[in-house]
N, C-alpha and C positions, 0 to 999 in steps of 0.2 A: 762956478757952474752950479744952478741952482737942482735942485732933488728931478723935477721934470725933466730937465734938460740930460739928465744921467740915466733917466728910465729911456726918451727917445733914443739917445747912443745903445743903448742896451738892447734896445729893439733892433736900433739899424746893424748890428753884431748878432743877430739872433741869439742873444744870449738871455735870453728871457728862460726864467728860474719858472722850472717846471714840481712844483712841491704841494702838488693837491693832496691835502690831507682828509678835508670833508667836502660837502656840498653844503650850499646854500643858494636856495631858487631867489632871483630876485626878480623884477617887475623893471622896467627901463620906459620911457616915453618912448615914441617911437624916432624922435630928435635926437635921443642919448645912443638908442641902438642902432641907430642911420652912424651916428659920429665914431662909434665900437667899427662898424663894418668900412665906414673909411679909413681905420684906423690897419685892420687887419690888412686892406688892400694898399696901404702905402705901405707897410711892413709885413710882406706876404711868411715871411718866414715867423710871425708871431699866430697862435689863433686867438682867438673871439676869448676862447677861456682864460688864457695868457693874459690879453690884455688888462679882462677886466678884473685879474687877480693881482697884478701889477699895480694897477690903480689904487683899487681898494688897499693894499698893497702901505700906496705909497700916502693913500690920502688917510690912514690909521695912524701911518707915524708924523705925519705933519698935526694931526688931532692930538697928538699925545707932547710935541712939543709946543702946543699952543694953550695945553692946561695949565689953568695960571698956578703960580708959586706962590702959597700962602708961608711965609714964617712962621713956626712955629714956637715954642720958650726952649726948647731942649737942644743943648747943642750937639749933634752927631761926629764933628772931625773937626780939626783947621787946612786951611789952604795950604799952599805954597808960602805963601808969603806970611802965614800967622794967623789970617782974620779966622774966625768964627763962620762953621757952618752951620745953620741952623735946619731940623726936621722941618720939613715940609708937610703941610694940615691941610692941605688944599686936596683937587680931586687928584691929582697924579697916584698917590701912593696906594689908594685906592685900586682905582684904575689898572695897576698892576697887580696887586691880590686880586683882582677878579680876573685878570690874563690869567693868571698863573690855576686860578680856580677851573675857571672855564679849559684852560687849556687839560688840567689833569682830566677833566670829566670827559673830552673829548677823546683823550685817547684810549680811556678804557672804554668808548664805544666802538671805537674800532677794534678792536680787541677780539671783541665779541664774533 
């Protein structure tokens, strides 16, 4: 079952993870937010915010597994089976120091 197909079950469960930390305003065509509000009316038990935080959601970690894998020279572990794992020098490792950046920054705004 593919990542989409587990957000729709999730909707048709009204199990849609309610975990508004901030806001962020965004802008939508009016085709994306026509598809949002069909989306709320086949899944009445989700709202408009639900959705599009699901989304976003789901289309941040699909972004994050599709950062490619640079090898790096440094070996960090071995497998199961022996082989050599090597540091990754690609955007991923990144990518998460700035999660993790962004995310502390975030929450001492709310703080406030």
């Amino acid at each position: 079952m593919n990542h989409m197909t587990k957000l729709l079950d999730q909707w048709e469960n009204n199990a849609s993870k309610n975990e508004p930390v901030t806001e962020i305003a965004i802008h939508l065509s009016l085709r994306e937010a026509a598809r949002i509000h069909a989306l709320k009316e086949l899944y009445p038990g989700c709202t408009e915010e639900d959705i599009v935080a699901d989304l976003v959601r789901e289309g941040l970690n699909q972004i994050e597994i599709a950062l490619p894998y640079i090898q790096g020279k440094k070996v960090i572990a071995e497998d199961e089976f022996g082989d050599l794992i090597y540091e990754d020098i690609g955007k991923t490792p990144r990518f998460e120091r700035l999660t993790d950046k962004f995310t502390a920054a975030l929450k001492v705004q709310l703080q406030k």
